[in-house]
N, C-alpha and C positions, 0 to 999 in steps of 0.2 A: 167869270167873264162870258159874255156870249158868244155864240158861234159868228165869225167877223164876217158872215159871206151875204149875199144878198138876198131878200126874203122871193119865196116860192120860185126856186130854179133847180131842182131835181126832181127827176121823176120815181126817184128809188134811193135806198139807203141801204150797206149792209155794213152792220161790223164782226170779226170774228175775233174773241175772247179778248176781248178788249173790255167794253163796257166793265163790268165787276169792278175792274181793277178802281170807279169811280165812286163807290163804298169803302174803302179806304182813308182814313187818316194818315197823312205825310208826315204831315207836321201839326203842331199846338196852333190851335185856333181855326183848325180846318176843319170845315162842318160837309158829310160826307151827302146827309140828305138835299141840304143846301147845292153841292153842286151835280147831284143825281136830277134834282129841278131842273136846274139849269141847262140841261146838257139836253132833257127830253123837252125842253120849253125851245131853246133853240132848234134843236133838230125840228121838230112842227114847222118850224118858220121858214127853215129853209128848203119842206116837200112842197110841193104843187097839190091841189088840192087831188085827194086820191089814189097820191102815193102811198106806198106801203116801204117801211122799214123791217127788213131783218138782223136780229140780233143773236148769237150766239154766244153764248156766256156760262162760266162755272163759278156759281157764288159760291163762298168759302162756309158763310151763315146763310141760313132757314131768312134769317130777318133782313139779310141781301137782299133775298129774292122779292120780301112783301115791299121794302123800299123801292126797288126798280119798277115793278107794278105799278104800286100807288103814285109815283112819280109820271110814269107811261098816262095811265087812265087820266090822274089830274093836267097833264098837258094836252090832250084830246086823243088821245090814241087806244084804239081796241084791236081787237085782235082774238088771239088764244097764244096760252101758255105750253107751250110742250117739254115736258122736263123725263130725265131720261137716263141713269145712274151708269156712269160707264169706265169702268174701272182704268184705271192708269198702269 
């Protein structure tokens, strides 16, 4: 489902270790790329043009990480990646 708010009314975005968790399957028939799209197709919609999103995230998979990218880039968003092993 989409994000339900109104299109271009933030100036900024930040999430902290949340994202990841939308690589996940919950349940049977949950497609995780599917709502990886979704989630970076909505957020676009709801920046202003020139906003910037920060995200903070500990994907579990390597294939996390290409998902959430490809997701980012195919919904119009660039940037750089900064990634950074930090032990627990």
């Amino acid at each position: 489902a989409p994000l339900w708010l109104r299109r271009r009314v933030f100036d900024g975005a930040v999430s902290i270790s949340a994202v990841q968790w939308l690589c996940h399957a919950t349940a049977n028939g949950h497609d995780p790329a599917k709502r990886v799209r979704t989630f970076f197709r909505g957020l676009k919609a709801v920046l202003v043009p020139g906003a910037r999103a920060v995200l903070q995230l500990y994907p579990e998979q390597p294939e996390h990480m290409g998902m959430l990218r490809d997701a980012a880039v195919a919904a119009g968003f660039s940037g750089a990646v900064l990634s950074r092993e930090v032990p627990h």
